[in-house]
C-alpha positions in Angstrom: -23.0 -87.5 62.3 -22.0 -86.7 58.8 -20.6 -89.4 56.4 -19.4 -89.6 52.8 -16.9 -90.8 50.6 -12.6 -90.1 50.6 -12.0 -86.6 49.8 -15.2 -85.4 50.1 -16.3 -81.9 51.3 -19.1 -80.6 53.9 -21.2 -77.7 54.5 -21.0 -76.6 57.8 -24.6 -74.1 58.1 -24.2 -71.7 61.0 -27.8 -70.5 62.6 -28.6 -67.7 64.1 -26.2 -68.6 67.3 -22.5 -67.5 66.4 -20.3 -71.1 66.4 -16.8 -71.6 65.3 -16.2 -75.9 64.7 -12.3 -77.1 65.8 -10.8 -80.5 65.4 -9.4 -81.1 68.9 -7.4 -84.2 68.3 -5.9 -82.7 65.0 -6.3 -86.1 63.2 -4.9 -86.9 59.8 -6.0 -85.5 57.2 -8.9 -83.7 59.3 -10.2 -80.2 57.7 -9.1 -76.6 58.9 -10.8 -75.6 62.0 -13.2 -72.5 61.6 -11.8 -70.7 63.9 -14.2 -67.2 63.2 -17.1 -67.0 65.3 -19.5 -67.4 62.1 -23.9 -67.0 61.9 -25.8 -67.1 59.3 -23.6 -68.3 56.8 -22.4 -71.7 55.4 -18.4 -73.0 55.1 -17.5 -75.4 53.4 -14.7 -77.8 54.2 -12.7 -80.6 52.7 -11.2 -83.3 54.6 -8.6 -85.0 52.7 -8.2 -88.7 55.4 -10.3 -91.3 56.1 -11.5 -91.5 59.6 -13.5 -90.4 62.1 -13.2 -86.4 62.6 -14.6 -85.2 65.9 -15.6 -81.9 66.4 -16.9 -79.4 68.7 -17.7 -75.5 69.0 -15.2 -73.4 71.4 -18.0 -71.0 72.1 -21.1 -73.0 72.6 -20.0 -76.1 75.1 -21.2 -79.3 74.8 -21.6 -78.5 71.1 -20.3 -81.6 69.0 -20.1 -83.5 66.0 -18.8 -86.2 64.2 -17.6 -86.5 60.2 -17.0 -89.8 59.2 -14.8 -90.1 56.0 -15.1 -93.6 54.2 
C-alpha cells in the first residue's frame, strides 16, 4: 500500500514482467489508468481525491495494489 498527502503523485516502477495498472472502480479523483503494457520503465501518476484507490494489473491476475490519498 502506498500512502501520501492530497494531490500527491506516485511512481509506478515496472520490472522486468510487462504490467499495465487500471482503477476498476473509477473512483473520484483516481489517476489515469496505464493502459500500455510497460517494463522496465517508471510512470508517474497524480491523483487529484482523497481516498482509497484500488488497483490491479489487466495482464498479470491477482496483481493488486492499493494508494491511499490523505
Amino acid at each position: 500500500m502506498h500512502q501520501f498527502a492530497f494531490a500527491g503523485s506516485i511512481e509506478f516502477d515496472f520490472g522486468t514482467m510487462a504490467n499495465n495498472v487500471f482503477f476498476d472502480d473509477a473512483p473520484s479523483g483516481a489517476a489515469a489508468n496505464i493502459t500500455t503494457p510497460s517494463f522496465d520503465t517508471s510512470v508517474s501518476r497524480t491523483f487529484t481525491g482523497k481516498g482509497r484507490h484500488v488497483n490491479s494489473c489487466h495482464l498479470n491476475r491477482g496483481t493488486r495494489g492499493v494508494v491511499v490519498v490523505q
